[in-house]
Structures are given as structure tokens and as C-alpha cells.
N, C-alpha and C positions, 0 to 999 in steps of 0.2 A: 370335125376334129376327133381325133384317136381318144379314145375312155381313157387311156394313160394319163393323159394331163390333165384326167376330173375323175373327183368323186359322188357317184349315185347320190341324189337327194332326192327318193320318195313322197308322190305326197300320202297320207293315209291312204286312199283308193288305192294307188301303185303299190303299196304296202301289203293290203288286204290280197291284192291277188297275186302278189308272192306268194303268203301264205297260202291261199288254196292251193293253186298250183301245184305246193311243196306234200300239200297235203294228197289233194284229190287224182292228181297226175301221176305223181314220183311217187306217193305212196308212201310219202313220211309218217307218220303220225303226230296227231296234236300235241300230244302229251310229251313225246319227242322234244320237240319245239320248246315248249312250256317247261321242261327239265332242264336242255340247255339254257334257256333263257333265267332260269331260277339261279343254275351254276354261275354262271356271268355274271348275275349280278350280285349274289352273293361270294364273290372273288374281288369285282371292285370296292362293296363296304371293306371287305378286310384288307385292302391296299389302302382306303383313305384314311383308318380309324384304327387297324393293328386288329388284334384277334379280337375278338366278339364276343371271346369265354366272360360268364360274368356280368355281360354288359344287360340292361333291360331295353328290349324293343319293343317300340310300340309298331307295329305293320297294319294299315289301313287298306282293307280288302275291299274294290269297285266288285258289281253284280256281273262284270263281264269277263274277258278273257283277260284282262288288266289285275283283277281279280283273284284270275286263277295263277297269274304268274306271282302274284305276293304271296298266295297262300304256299305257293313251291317255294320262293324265300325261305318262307315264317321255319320251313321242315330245315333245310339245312343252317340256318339260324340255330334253330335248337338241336338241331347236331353239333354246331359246334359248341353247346355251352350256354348259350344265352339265355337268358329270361323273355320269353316271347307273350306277348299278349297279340292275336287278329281282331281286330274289330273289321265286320264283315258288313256292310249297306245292303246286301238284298237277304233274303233269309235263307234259310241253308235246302231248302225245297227247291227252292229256283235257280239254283244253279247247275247247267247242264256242261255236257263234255269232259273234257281235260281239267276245267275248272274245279267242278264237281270234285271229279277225280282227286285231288291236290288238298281239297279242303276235307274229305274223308281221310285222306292221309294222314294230314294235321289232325286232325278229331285221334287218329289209333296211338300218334304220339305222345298221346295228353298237351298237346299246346292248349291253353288257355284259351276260348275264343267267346267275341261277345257281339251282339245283335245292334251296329250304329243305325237303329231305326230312325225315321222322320220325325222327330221333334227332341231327338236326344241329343247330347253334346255330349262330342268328345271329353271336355273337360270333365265328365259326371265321369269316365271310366277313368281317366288317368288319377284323379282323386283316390280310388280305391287300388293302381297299378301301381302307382308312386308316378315320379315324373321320370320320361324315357332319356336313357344316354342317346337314343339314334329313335326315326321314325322314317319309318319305309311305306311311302307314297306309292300306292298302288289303286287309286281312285276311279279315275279318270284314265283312260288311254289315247292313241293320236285321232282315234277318230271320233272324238267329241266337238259337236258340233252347237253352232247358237250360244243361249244364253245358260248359265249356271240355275239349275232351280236352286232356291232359297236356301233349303236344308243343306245344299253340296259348297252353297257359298261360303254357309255359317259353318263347315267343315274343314274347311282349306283356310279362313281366318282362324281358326280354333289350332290346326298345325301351324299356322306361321307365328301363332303364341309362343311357341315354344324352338322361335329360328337362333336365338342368340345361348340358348342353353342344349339345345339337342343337335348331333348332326343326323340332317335330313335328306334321304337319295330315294329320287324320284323314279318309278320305273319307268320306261320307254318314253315319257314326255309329265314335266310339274302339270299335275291337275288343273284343269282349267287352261292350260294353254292350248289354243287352236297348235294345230301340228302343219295348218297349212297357210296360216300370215304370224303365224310367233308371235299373236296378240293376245292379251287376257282376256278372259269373259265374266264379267270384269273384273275377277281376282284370278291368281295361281300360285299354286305353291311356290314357294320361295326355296327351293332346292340347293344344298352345298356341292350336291353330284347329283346328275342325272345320268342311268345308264341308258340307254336307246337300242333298240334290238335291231342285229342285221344291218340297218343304216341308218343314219340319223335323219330325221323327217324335214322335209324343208322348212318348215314351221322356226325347227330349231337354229336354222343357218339364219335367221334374221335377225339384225342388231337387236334390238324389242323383247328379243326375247331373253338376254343374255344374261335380266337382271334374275331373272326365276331358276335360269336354269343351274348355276354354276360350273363345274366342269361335266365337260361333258364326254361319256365313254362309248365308245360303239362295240357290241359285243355279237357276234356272230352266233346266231343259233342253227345253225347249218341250212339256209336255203340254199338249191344249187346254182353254184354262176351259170348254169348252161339256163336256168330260168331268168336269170336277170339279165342276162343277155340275152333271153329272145322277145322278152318284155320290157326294155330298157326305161332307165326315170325318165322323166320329161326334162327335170330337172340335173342338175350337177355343182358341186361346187370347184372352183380352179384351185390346183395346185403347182409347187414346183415345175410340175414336169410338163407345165406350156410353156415354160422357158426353152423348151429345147426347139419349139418351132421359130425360132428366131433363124436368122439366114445366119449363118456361119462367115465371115468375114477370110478373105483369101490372098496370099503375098500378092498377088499381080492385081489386082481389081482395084478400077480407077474412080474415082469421084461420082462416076455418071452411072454404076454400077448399085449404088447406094439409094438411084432416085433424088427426084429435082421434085420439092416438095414446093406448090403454090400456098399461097395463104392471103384468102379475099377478106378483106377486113380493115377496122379502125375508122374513127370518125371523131368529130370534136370533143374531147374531153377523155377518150374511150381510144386513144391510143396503145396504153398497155398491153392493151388486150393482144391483138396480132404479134406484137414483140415477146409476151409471153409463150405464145403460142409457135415461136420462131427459134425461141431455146428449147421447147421439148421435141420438137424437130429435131435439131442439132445435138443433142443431145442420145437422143436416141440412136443417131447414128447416119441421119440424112447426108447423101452426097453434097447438096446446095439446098439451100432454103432463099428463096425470094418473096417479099409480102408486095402484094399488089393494092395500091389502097389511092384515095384520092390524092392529086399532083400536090395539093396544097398541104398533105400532110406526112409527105414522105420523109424527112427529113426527121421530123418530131418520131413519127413511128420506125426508124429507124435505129433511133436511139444512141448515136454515135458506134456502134456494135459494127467492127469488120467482118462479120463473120457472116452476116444478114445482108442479102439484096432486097432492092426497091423496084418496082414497076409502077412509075409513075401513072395514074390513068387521069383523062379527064385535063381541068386545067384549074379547078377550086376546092372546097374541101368536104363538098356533097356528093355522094353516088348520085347518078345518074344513068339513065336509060341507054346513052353512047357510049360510056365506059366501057362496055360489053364488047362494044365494036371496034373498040382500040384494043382488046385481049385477044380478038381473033389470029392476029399474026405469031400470035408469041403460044399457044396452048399446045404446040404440037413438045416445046421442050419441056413439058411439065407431063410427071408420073402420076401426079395425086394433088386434088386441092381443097384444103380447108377452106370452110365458107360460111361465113358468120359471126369472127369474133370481136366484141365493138364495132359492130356494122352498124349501128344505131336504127334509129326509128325516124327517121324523117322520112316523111313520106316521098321522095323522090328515091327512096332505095329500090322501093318496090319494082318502078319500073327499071332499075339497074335484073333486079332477081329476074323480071320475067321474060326480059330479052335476054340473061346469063340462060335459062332454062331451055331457050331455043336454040343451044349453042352443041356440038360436038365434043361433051367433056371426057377429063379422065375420069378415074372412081374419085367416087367424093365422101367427105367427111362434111357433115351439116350437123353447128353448132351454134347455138346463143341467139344475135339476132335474125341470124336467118329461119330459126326456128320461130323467132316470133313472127314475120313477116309468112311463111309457111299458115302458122294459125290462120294469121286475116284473110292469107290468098290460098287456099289447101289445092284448088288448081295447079299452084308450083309443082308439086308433086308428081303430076300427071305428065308435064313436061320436060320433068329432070328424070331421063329417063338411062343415066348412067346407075351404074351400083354403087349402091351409098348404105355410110355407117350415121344413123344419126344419133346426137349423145345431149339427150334432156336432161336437165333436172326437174324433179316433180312441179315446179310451177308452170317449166315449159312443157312439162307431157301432159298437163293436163289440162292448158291450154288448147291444144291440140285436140285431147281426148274428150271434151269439152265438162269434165269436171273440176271439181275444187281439188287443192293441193295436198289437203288435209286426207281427201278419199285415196289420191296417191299415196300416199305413206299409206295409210289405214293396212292395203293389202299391196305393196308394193310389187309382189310376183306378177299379178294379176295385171295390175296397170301397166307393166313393161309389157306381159305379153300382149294386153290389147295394144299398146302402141304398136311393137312392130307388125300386128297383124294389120291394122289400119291404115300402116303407111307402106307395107311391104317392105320394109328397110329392116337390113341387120340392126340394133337401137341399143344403148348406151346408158340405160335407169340411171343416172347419177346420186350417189349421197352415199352414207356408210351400209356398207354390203351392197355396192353396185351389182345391177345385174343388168347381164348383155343377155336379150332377147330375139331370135328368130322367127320371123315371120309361119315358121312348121310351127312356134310353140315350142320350141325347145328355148332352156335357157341355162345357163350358166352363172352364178352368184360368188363373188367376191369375197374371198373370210377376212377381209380386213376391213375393222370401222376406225377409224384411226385420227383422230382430233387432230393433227397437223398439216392432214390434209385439208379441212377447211377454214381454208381463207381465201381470198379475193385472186384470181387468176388462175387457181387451182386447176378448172375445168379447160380455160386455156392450154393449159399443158398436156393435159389430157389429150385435147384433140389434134396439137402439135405432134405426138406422141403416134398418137391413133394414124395420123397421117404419113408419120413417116415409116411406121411400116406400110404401110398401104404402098408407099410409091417402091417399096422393094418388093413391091409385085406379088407379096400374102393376099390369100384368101380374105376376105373380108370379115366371117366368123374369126379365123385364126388373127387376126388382125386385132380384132375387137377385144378377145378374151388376153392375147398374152400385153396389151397395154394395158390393161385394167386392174391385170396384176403387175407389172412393173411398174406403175404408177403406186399400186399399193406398198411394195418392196419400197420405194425411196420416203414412202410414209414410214416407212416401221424404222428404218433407215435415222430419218429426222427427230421421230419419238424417243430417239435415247441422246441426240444432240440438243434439243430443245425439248427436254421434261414437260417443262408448263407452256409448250406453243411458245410462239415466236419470232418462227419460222416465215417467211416470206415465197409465194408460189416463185418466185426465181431458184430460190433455193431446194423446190421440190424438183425444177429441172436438173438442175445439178448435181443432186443426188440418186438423180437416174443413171450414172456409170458402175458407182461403188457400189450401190445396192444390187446390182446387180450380178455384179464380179463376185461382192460377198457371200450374194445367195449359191451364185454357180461354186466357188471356192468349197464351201462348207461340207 
């Protein structure tokens, strides 16, 4: 997929070697860097908070190059007027480069500066500073790893003392947040703005992270695109402009041009599901949607819906192992098939899945119980040897992965890329900040976490969705990424018709037209 339709998300490592790069290659200088970076962020305080003149800051200076970008702050801080206090965690010996550089500076302006050694509190200097109008987070940077020692805990509680009277802007990532799963360790600053340098760190694109960070600015300190383009992130966040990979729709182009979208699914109780699945289809734009499900429950999953064909299989209301063999005649009119939505667990599915897996399919879309029946038989996998999107939620990818659901969240990036490494499928993370993962390791992250997205069918839709581009003949990445945001679009869509939820996954189908139209109008 074209860079156009995403944005860079670094993780620290990818980060660091910009930086060299910019430095050791191109021949930038650090201090360079660390000038821009000081500019930027002292341009976003004065857009969140008005001029500075006057105001008392307190700037918390880390022993690293985190550090040395606060200390560039603190200089044009008190240029512009302010009352600056640095409070500096390593001593003023050991700090090398740029850093160094920055904090000599500050020392010839007469800034104020004070030693936050290992057993001191902040609280001891602000007593004699007075309490800060602003406090500029410079502790910590993205590449803080593990646990908080004790002393940096009881520092980052000591500023979040003062979250509801001070505003607080975080430099390149709030203290103590990892910069690569946007988890705490186990605290972080509580930030009203976080500025982030150059690109915002993947850490930051994760729901988790969003209570620490507040808004968030991305401020370019000149590294060159010719180096991030020949070192690209691993990562990316989706924007608008994977909307444009949608097929363009044309006067003369008949029903069959749009794709005949299958959908293997539903079973006793667990009807829904196919039918929901049959409107994000339709919805997205499919020429015919037909759900192929057992004979005895076509009518039920049918749903009285003209719009929906049936393929009766079988002749009761259990998969079974023949069903496979009554699909044989008809696979050749079908562009694309979902497989797995209320499929249930009865164990006579399985032999349905392993004689489907011996079968000559289209590209597939693999969701819900097929995912679960995959877990028990991971042999499926070897035998479905079409190209396939598959779209887990954390209980099912870590089913699969063979860990808890809980380790899923924990490092969410991580868990999607071992899925799709594991299974060699394009793969689908589901939950807030979905991320669509590639078997290279490349991924793609969703900026929308969006509460009206979950509820019950939701993922249905998804893979209704997912599939019907699939059968208009998209790439299967390209596939993957522009449903995941249009899925999101009809989320943000519903969030302003249903405030407090509400909402119904039928109605997340249904607002895959307008949200769409809206976002392209706009």
C-alpha cells in the first residue's frame, strides 16, 4: 500500500536511527535537532496556554537527550518572559553532547536550576519555587524501557500532584510511558499536551495510552524524508487517504462487476451472525451477497431480507463433513467467502472445515468460529491454502498464539504481528485501535477507539465488509486496511447519533454509506 494512505509510526529503535542517520550520515548536528525540537515545543505551550510572559515553569530535566531537549525549552521559555525553575535528575558533570550543550546555555541565562537527586522530592523545590502555572515533562524519553526505579516513580506521582492546577506538556512521550505498547510502568505522567518529535511513536497510537498523553502534536525537527524513506517504520497509522483505494464505481458496470460475496456460516441460536455479516457486505457495495449455512436454518438466517440469498447445504441444522461436497458445484460463482460467523462449536463442524480446506477456494476472509475450530485443528491452516484475511479478537488470537488475552492487550502491536507471522495471513487485531498485521511485520493501526463500535455483531460486519472488498478483486492488505477504516468512519458516524451507545451492529452496517460519502465530501 502507497505511504499516502499512512502515517509513519516509529517504534524508539526506528526512531533512534533516524536520529543517527540525520546525524552521522547527512551530517546534521545534534544540537541542530535538539534546537528544532526545543522550538516546537515551545510554540505548541504558547498555542495551548497563550504567551508564557509571566507565567512560572517548572521544567523537569531527564539525564539523557530527553533532557537536553527540556533544558532547550527552559532557554526559550525565559526568553520569552517566564519564570523558569530546571530541576535536572543527573548532575550537571554527566551530561554529554547537545545536552550538556543546552544546559550550559541555560546556566549563562541565569535560569534557575536545581539538583532532583535520589531521595529528594519535587515537592521540596516547588515549596521554595511557589506552585508552577505549567510543568514541562522532560524525564523520561521513548526509549525507556522496564520498570520505573523508585525515585522516577515518586517523581512522575509528585507532577501528577499538581494535574488539575498546572498545565502539563510532555516532551516526545509522558514519563514512564513505554513508546512501544502505550502502557505505563507503572505510572506516567498525566500530560494536557504531549509534543512528540519528527513522528509520533507507536506507543502513542495505542488506545492505553491516550489517558497520559492528552493531545497530541507532532513537531518536525528536520530529519530528511530521503532517510525515512529508505528506512521506513515498520509501523503506520491509516488515514483518509486509504479511502481512495476503493474501486470507483462506473455508468455501465453490472452487479457481477461488484463481486458475489459467499458467507459460510450460522448455526442454532448464532443466526445473526451471517445475516450481519450479509449487510456489511451489502452495504459496502457487494454485487450479490448469498449466506450458505445449514438447510435447516436458512430461512431463520435469512431473515426475511430480499436483498440476501440462501444456499441451502446439507438437509438439518449441523455442519457437517458433506456440506463441503454440495458447495462444490456452485464455488466457481463466488469472488470471495467469509467463513466462520456463528459457525458454532459442535464438533461435527470441524469435519465440515477440513474437507472445506481440501477444496479449491476463492480468497478468504476467516472469522470467529472458524478461528476457534483453526485453534483446535492449526492443521486447517496448512490446507487452506487460498489467500486469506483473518480478523481475531484478542481472545481468539490468543487462543491461536497460545497465550492469555490479557498478554494480548498487554502489547497488542506484538500479538498481531506474531499472529500474522504464525499463520502467514494478512490478520485483523480486533478491538479499539485495530491493527492489520502482515506476515513481513509490517502493520498498520487504526486511530479510532470508538465505544459504539462495541457491541454484539460488530465484528460481523467487519468481516461482511472485509469481504466485500475482497470479491472486488483488492489486494488483500489494501483490503484489510481501507475496511478497518471504514468500519471506523461509520463508528465516528454513530458517536454523534448515539452519544451514550445504543447503537445496534445493524446499524453500524448502515452507516457505512454516509460515513463514507461524509468523509469523501468533507
Amino acid at each position: 500500500m502507497e505511504m499516502y494512505h499512512a502515517v509513519p509510526l516509529p517504534t524508539p529503535e526506528e526512531m533512534t536511527a533516524w536520529d543517527q542517520a540525520t546525524i552521522e550520515d547527512f551530517g546534521l548536528r545534534q544540537e541542530v535537532l535538539m534546537e528544532n525540537a526545543g522550538l516546537g515545543a515551545h510554540g505548541v505551550l504558547e498555542d495551548s496556554v497563550g504567551s508564557v510572559e509571566g507565567l512560572s515553569i517548572l521544567v523537569i530535566a531527564g539525564s539523557g537527550n530527553n533532557g537536553g531537549d527540556a533544558f532547550c525549552v527552559a532557554r526559550h521559555l525565559a526568553n520569552s518572559g517566564a519564570q523558569v525553575l530546571v530541576l535536572h535528575t543527573g548532575k550537571k558533570k554527566d551530561y554529554r553532547g547537545a545536552a550538556a550543550a543546552n544546559m550550559r546555555l541555560a546556566q549563562k541565562m541565569g535560569i534557575q536550576l536545581g539538583h532532583l537527586a535520589k531521595g529528594r522530592s519535587l515537592l521540596e523545590f516547588v515549596h521554595d519555587f511557589g506552585e508552577p502555572d505549567v510543568i514541562v515533562d522532560g524525564l523520561l524519553g521513548t526509549g525507556f524501557k522496564g520498570e520505573l526505579r523508585e525515585e522516577t516513580q515518586e517523581w512522575i506521582e509528585d507532577i501528577n500532584i499538581f494535574k488539575s492546577s498546572a498545565f502539563i506538556l510532555s516532551l516526545d512521550i509522558p514519563s514512564g510511558l513505554s513508546g512501544l505498547t502505550g502502557e505505563p510502568a507503572p505510572v506516567a505522567v498525566m500530560a494536557d499536551t504531549t509534543v512528540t518529535f519528527e513522528a509520533a511513536k507507536i506507543g502513542l497510537a495505542m488506545p492505553s495510552s491516550a489517558e497520559f498523553t492528552g493531545d497530541i502534536h507532532v513537531c518536525g525537527i528536520g530529519i530528511p524524508e530521503f532517510i525515512k524513506h529508505s528506512t521506513p517504520a515498520t509501523c503506520s497509522m491509516l488515514t483518509d487517504g486509504v479511502l481512495d483505494l476503493l474501486p470507483a464505481p462506473h455508468p455501465e458496470m453490472h452487479k457481477g462487476d461488484a463481486g458475489h460475496v459467499l458467507i459460510l456460516g450460522g448455526s442454532i441460536g448464532l443466526t445473526g451472525a451471517p445475516h450481519l455479516a450479509a449487510l456489511g457486505a451489502i452495504r459496502s457495495g457487494a454485487g450479490l451477497v448469498t449466506i450458505g449455512c445449514p438447510a435447516g436454518l436458512a430461512q431463520e438466517v435469512k431473515g426475511g431480507n430480499p436483498d440476501i440469498m440462501t444456499l441451502p447445504l446439507g438437509k438439518g441444522t449441523y455442519w457437517n463433513e458433506g456440506m463441503a461436497q454440495d458447495l462444490i458445484p456452485h464455488l466457481s460463482r463466488f469472488s470471495a467467502i467469509l467463513l466462520g460467523p456463528g459457525m458454532g462449536r459442535d464438533e461435527r463442524t470441524l469435519g465440515f472445515l477440513r474437507a472445506l480446506a481440501e477444496l479449491d477456494l476463492p480468497k478468504l476472509v476467516v472469522d470467529a468460529d472458524a478461528l476457534y475450530w483453526i485453534a483446535q485443528a492449526p492443521e486447517l491452516l496448512e490446507h487452506l491454502s487460498t489467500p486469506m484475511v483473518l480478523t481475531p479478537h484478542p481472545g481468539e488470537a490468543a487462543r491461536i498464539l497460545g497465550i492469555s488475552a490479557e498478554d494480548v492487550q498487554a502489547d497488542r502491536l506484538h500479538a498481531a504481528q506474531d499472529f500474522a507471522a504464525q499463520t502467514g495471513a494478512v490478520s485483523i487485531l480486533k478491538g479499539a485501535g485495530t491493527i492489520i498485521a502482515l506476515p513481513d511485520g509490517r502493520a498498520y493501526v487504526s486511530p479510532f477507539a470508538i465505544s459504539n463500535l462495541a457491541v454484539a455483531g460488530s465484528g460481523d460486519v467487519l468481516g461482511g465488509l472485509s469481504t466485500s472488498l475482497l470479491a472486488r478483486d483488492m489486494e488483500l492488505e489494501d483490503a484489510a486496511c481501507l475496511a478497518v477504516y471504514w468500519h471506523g468512519l461509520a463508528g465516528g458516524q454513530l458517536s454523534e447519533d448515539f452519544p451514550v451507545r445504543g447503537n445496534t451492529a445493524s446499524d453500524i452496517a448502515n452507516a457505512l454509506p454516509k460515513a463514507l460519502k461524509e468523509t469523501v465530501d468533507a
